[in-house]
C-alpha positions in Angstrom: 101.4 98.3 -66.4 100.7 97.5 -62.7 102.9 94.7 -60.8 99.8 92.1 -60.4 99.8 92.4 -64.5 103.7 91.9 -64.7 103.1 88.6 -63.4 102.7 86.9 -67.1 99.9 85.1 -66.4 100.4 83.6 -70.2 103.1 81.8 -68.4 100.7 79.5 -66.6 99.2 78.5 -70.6 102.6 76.7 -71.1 103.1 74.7 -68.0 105.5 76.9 -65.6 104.6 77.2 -62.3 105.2 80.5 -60.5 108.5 80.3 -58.4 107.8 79.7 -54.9 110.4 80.8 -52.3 111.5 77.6 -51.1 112.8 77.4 -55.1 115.2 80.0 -55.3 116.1 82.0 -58.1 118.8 79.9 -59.9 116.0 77.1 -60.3 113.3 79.0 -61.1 115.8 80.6 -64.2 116.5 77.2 -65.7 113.2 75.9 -65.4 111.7 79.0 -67.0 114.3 78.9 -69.6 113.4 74.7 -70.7 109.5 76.6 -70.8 110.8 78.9 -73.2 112.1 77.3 -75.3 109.9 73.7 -75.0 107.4 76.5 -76.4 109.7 78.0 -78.9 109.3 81.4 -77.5 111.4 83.5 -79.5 111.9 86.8 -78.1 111.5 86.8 -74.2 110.5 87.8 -70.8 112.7 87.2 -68.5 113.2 88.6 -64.6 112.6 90.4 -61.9 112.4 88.5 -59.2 110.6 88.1 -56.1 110.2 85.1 -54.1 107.0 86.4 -52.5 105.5 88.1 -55.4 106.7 86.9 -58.2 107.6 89.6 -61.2 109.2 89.4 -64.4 109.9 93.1 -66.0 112.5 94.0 -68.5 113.2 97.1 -70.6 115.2 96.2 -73.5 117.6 99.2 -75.0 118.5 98.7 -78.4 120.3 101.5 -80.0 120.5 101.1 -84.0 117.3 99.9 -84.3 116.8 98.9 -88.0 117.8 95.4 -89.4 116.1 92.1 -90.5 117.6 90.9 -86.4 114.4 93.1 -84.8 112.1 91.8 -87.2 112.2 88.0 -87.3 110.3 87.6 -84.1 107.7 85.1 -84.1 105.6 85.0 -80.6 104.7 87.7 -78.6 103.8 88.1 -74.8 102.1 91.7 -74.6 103.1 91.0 -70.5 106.7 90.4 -71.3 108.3 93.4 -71.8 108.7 97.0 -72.6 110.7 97.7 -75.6 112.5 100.7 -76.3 114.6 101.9 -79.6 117.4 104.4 -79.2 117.9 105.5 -83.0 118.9 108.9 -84.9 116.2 108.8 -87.5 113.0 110.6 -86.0 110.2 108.3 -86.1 106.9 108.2 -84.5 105.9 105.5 -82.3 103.6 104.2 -84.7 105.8 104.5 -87.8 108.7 102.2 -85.8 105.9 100.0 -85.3 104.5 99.6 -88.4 107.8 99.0 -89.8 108.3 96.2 -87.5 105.2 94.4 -88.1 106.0 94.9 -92.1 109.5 92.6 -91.3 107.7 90.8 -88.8 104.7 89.3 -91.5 107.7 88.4 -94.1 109.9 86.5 -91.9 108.1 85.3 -89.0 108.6 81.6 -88.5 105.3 81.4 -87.5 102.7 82.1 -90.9 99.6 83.7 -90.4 101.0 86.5 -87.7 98.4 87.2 -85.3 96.9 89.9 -85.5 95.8 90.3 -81.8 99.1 89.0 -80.8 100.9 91.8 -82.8 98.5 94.5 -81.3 99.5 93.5 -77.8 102.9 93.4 -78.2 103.2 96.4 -80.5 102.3 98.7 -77.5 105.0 97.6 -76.1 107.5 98.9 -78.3 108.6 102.7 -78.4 110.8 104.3 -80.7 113.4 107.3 -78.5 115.4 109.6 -81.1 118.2 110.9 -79.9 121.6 111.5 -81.0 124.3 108.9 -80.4 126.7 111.8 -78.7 123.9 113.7 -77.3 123.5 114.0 -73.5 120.1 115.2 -73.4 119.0 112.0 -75.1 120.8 109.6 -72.8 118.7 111.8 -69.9 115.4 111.4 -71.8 115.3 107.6 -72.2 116.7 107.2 -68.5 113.1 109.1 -67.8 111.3 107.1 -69.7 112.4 104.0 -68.2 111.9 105.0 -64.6 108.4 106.6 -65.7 108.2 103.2 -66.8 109.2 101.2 -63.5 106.8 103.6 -62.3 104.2 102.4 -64.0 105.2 98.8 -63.3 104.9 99.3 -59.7 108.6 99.2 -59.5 110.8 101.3 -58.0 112.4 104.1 -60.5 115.8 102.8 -61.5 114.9 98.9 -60.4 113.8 97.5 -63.3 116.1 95.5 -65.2 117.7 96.9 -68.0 119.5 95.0 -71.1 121.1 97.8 -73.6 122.2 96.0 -77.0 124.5 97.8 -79.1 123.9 97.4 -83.1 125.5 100.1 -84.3 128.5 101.2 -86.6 131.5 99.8 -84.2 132.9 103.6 -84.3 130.0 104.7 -81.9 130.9 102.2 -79.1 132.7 104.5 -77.6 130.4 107.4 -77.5 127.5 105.4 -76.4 128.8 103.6 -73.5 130.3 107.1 -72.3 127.0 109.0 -72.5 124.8 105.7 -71.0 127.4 105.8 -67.8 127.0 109.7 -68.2 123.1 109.4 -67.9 123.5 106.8 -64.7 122.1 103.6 -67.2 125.3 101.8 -66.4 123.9 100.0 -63.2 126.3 101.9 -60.9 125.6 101.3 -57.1 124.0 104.6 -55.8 122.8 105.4 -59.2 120.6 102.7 -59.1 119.0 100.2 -57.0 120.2 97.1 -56.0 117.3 95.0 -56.8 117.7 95.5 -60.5 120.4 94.4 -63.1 121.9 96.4 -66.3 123.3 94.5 -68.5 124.7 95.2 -72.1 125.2 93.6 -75.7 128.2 94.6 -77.8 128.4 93.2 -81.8 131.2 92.2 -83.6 134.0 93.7 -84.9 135.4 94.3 -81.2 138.1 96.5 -82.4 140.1 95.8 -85.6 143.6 95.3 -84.1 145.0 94.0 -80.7 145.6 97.7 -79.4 142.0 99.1 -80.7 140.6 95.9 -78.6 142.5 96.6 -75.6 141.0 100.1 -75.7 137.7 99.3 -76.6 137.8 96.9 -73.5 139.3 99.4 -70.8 136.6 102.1 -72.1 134.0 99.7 -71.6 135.1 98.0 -68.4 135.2 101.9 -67.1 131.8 102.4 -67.3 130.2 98.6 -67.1 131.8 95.6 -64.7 133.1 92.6 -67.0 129.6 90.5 -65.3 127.7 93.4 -67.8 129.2 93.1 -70.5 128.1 90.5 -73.1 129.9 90.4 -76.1 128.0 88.6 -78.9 129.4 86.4 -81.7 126.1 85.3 -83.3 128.1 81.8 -84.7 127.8 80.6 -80.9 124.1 80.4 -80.7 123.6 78.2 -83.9 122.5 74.6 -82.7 125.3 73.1 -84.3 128.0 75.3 -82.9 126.9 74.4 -79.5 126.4 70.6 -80.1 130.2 70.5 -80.9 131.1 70.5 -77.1 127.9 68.2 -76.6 128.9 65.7 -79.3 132.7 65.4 -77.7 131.7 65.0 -74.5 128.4 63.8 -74.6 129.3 60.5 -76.0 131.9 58.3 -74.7 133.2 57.2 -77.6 134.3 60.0 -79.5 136.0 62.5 -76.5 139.2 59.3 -76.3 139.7 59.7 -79.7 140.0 63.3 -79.8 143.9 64.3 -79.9 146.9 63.6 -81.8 146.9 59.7 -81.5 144.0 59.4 -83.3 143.5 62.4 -85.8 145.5 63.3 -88.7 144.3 67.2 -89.1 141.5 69.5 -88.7 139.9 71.7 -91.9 137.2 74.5 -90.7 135.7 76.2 -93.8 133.6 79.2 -94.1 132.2 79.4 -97.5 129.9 82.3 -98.9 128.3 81.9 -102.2 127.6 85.6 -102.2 130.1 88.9 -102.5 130.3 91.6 -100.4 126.5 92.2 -101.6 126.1 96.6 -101.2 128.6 95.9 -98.1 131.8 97.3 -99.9 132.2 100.6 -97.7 132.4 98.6 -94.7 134.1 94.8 -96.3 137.2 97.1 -97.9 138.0 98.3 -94.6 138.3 94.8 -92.8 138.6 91.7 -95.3 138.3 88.3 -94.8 140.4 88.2 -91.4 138.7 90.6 -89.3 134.8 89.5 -90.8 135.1 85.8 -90.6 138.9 84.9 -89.3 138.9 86.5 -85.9 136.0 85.9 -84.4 133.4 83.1 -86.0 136.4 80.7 -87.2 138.2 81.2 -84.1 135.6 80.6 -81.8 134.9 77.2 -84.0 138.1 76.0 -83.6 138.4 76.8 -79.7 135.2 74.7 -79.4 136.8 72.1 -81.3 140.4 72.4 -79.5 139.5 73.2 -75.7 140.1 70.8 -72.9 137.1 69.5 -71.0 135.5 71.7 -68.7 135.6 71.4 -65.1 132.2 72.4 -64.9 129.7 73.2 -67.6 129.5 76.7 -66.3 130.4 80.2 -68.1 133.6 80.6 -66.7 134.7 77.0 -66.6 133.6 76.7 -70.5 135.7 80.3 -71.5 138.8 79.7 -69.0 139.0 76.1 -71.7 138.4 78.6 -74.3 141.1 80.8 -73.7 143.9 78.3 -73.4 142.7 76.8 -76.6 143.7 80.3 -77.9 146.4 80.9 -76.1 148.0 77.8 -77.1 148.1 78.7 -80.5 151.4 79.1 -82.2 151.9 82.8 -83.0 152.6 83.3 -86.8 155.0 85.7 -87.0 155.0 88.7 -89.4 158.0 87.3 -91.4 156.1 83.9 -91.8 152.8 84.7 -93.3 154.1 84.0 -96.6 155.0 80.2 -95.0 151.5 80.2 -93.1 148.8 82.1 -94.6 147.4 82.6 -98.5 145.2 85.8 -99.5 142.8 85.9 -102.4 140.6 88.3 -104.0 137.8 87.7 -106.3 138.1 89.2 -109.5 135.1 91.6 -109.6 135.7 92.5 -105.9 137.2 96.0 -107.1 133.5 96.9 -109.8 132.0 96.5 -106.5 129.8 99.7 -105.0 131.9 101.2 -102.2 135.1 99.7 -103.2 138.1 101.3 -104.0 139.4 100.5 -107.5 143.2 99.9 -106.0 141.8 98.1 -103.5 144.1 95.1 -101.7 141.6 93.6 -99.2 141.5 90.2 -99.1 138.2 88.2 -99.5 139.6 84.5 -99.6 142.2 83.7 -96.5 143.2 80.2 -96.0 145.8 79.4 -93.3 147.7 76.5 -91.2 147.9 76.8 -87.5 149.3 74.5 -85.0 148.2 74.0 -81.6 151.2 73.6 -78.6 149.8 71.0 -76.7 149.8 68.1 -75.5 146.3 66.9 -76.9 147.0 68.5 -80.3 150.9 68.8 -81.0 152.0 67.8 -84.3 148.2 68.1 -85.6 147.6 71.1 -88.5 144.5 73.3 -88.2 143.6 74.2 -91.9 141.3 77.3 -92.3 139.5 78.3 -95.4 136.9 81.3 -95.9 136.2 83.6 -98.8 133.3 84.9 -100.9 131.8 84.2 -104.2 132.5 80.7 -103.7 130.6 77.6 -105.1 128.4 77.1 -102.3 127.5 78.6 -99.1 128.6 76.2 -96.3 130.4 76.1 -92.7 131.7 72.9 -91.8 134.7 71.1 -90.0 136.2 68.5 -91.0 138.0 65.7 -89.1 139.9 63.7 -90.5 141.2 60.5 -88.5 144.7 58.9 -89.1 145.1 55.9 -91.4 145.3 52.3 -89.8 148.8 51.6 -89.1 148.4 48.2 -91.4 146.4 48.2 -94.7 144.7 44.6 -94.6 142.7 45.9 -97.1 142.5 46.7 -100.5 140.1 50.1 -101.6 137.2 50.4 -104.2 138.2 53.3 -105.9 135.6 53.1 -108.9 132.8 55.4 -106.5 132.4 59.2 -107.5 134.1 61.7 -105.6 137.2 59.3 -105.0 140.4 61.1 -104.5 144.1 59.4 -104.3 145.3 56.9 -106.4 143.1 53.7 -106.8 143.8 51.5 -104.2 144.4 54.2 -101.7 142.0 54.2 -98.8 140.3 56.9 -97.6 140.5 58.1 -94.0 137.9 57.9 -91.5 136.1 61.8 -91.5 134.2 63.5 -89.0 132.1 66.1 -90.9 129.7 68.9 -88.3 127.9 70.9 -90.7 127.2 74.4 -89.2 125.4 75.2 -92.2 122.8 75.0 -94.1 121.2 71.8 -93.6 123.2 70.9 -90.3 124.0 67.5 -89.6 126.5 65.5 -88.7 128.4 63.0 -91.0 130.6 60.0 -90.3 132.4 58.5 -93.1 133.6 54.9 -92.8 134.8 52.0 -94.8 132.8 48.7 -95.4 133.0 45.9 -97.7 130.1 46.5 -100.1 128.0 43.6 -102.0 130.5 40.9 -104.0 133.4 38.7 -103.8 136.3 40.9 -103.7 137.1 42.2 -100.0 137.6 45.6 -100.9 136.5 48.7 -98.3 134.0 51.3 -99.9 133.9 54.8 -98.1 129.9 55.1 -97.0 128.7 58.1 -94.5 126.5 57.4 -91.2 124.4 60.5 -91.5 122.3 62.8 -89.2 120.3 65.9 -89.9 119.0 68.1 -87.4 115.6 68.8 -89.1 114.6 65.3 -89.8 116.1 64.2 -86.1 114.2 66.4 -84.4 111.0 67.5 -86.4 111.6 71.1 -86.1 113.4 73.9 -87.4 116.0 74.9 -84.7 115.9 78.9 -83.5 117.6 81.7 -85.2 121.1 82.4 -83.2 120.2 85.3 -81.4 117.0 84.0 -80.3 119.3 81.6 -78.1 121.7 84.3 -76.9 119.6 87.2 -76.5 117.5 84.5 -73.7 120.8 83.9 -72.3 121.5 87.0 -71.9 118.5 88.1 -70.2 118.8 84.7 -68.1 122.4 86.2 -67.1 124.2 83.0 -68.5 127.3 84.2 -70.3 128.6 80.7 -71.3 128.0 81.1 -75.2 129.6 85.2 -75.3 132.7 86.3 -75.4 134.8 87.2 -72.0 137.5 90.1 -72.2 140.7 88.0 -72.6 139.3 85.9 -75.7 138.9 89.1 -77.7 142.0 89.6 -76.5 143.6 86.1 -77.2 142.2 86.3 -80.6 143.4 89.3 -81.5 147.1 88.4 -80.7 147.3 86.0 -83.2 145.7 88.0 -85.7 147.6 91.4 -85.7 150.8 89.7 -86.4 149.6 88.2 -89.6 147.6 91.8 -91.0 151.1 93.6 -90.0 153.5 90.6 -91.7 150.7 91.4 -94.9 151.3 95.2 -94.8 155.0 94.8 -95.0 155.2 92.5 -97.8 156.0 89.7 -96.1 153.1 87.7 -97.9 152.4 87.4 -101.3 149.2 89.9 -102.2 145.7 88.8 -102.4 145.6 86.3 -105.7 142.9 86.6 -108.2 140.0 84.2 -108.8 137.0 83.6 -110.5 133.6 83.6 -108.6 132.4 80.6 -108.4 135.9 78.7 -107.7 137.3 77.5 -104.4 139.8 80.4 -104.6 143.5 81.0 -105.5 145.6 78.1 -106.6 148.1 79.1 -104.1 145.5 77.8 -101.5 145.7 74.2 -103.2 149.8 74.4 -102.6 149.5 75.7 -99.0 147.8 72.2 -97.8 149.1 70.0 -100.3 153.1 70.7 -99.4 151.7 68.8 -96.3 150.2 65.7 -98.8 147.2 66.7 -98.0 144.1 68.3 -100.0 141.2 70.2 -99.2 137.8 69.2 -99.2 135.9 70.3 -102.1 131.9 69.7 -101.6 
């Protein structure tokens, strides 16, 4: 591909006008990024940049390269982008390709797939086999992507590079050494200046405080921290994100958001479904290191964090990290007082499982923020599989008028307390499915008697906005190409994170915590769940 034909002319069919020097490069990102996604462009383009001559070239690195994630695209720009797979199953070209188009036609968004489209696009892609630990492949894909700058009209080593690691969390390690080995790492005088490297890490980011700490240093010694991009798919779901837009966003909900005004915070991850042919992998982290650690977390920094300076990556993480930070450790001889394990009782029959096996696939626990916005207000979290439902949702739940003028309607279904109890004010942000958010308030329904009725002031995302909202890593692999790290996860999050976690896995492995309870699929978990929150008189929410 020459330069002239790297300019994307498709570009001009959506409305973007080529950068022009007097723009700058900052501009020209954001506006290209509202293009992208005004079009719903899925799986993107994004830069090199000249001011003169304006370029966009990427290679794309994934190593791992099977998965439903590589297959869900639903646009293609056959000017975009060069796409190479770094996997240990030798495949041909055409047979990588073929499998991607077979993913592509049962989950594309967009129904017919083009066929002309595809064909562009597909010779785009390229399948590398190579070992994970072997040099010589490392040394055959960094000649295939400077034959390909070549090609490009760029200079060998130039083009911008984005590696995205979706592999077992074991081969981090190895392939991070063997890419800094191979000069892939964007090292000055390796590389050129003109061009960035930059590189994807998934979850689990160690499974312990010390395995973290290493994982970081061995990364951080071959990439810089501004590489590294550390990817918690939760953050690129609309709803996530419209958690710091709804606080602060809207003047009236950002004063009431502290202690004065809220009674306590639940965040519940529910899956309908059990560990579903994952066993090998589920028995070895549980509950607290798949859901705990990072997704639930990350929710509840969102929810906790003080307003940003600046709506910038840093400014938004810095919040982040104080949010966690500010956490009250749990020590290990307090996670009987603090946290409840469950397991579901057909956990063990499952493939991969061991038969003895204590893992935990329910964990509920109480956490208290040291604060000043939120001292003296309980965070309740919930998670666990084989569960009624499948939903993700936080709950807010507002304090009670400090006088009761009036008396409550209890005769409505789903009324909980004793008759004339009211019921509080509740902020419900569905995450998923069918995200929305709810408001539930009291009013005076039809009649004499002046009695409040609890009624919700609903939104829905799909029905506000006429259109389905993008897949998470649609969002966050643009950012990461657009070089905005504000929705990934910086060093001394993992970190933060972490060091509330470990103490509660170590208090479990000494006994200081009852074992994971039994129960039934299809229940809200153990009953010692029910008595964690209700010691407080409170309850959980049961959709």
């Amino acid at each position: 591909m020459t330069q002239e034909s790297a300019r994307v002319p498709n570009l001009d069919a959506l409305g973007f006008d080529l950068p022009t020097p007097e723009e700058g490069l900052a501009e020209a990102k954001r506006r290209l990024a509202r293009t992208l996604r005004a079009n719903e462009i899925v799986w993107v383009v994004a830069e090199r940049y000249d001011p003169v001559t304006p370029a966009w070239n990427l290679d794309f690195v994934r190593q791992g390269a099977t998965g439903r994630w590589v297959r869900q695209r639903s646009r293609f720009d056959e000017q975009a982008q060069v796409l190479y797979y770094l996997g240990e199953t030798p495949l041909s070209d055409e047979q990588f390709r073929e499998e991607m188009h077979t993913g592509v036609a049962a989950h594309s968004r967009t129904q017919p797939v083009d066929a002309g489209e595809w064909a562009a696009f597909a010779n785009n892609i390229h399948y590398h086999t190579a070992e994970f630990d072997d040099p010589a492949g490392y040394t055959g894909l960094r000649e295939l992507l400077d034959r390909l700058d070549t090609e490009r009209g760029v200079e060998p080593g130039q083009g911008n590079r984005l590696f995205y690691l979706a592999t077992p969390p074991d081969a981090y390690p190895r392939i991070v050494t063997r890419l800094g080995e191979a000069g892939l790492n964007g090292t000055p005088g390796r590389r050129g200046a003109n061009g960035w490297t930059r590189i994807i890490i998934e979850k689990p980011f160690g499974r312990d405080l010390a395995s973290a700490e290493e994982l970081n240093a061995h990364v951080l010694g071959v990439f810089d921290e501004t590489q590294v991009y550390r990817i918690d798919h939760y953050l690129g779901k609309e709803t996530v994100q419209n958690i710091l837009t709804f606080r602060l966003g809207n003047s009236i909900f950002e004063p009431l958001w502290n202690r004065r005004y809220i009674d306590h915070v639940q965040i519940l991850v529910a899956e309908q479904i059990g560990v579903e042919g994952r066993g090998g992998y589920y028995d070895t982290a549980g509950a607290i290191r798949d859901m705990v650690q990072n997704h639930m977390l990350q929710v509840l920094a969102l929810i906790a964090m003080e307003p940003p300076a600046a709506f910038t990556a840093d400014g938004v993480r810095n919040e982040k990290v104080k949010a966690l930070q500010a956490i009250r450790p749990i020590a290990a001889e307090e996670t009987g007082q603090f946290t409840v394990r469950g397991q579901y009782t057909d956990y063990r029959n499952e493939a991969g499982v061991a038969r003895s096996s204590m893992t935990e696939t329910f964990v509920a626990m109480k956490l208290a923020i040291d604060n000043w916005r939120w001292s003296g207000v309980p965070f309740y979290l919930r998670t666990g599989k084989s569960l009624p439902q499948r939903l993700t949702e936080v709950r807010i739940q507002f304090r009670q008028p400090p006088l009761m003028l009036f008396a409550h309607n209890g005769d409505h279904a789903g009324h909980s307390g004793p008759d004339q109890a009211m019921e509080p004010n509740v902020l419900a942000l569905r995450i998923q499915p069918n995200e929305g958010i709810n408001l539930c308030i009291g009013l005076k329904p039809p009649g004499s008697s002046l009695q409040l009725q609890p009624v919700e002031l609903g939104f829905d995302y799909d029905e506000g906005f006429g259109k389905e909202s993008p897949e998470a890593y649609e969002r966050l692999l643009l950012d990461a190409i657009l070089g905005d790290a504000t929705l990934f996860i910086r060093r001394d999050e993992v970190e933060a994170a972490w060091s509330l976690i470990t103490p509660i896995m170590e208090g479990w492995a000494q006994g200081h915590a009852a074992k994971p309870a039994p129960y039934w699929p299809g229940t809200w978990g153990p009953e010692a769940a029910d008595t964690l929150i209700e010691r407080d008189g409170r309850a959980w929410h049961k959709p």
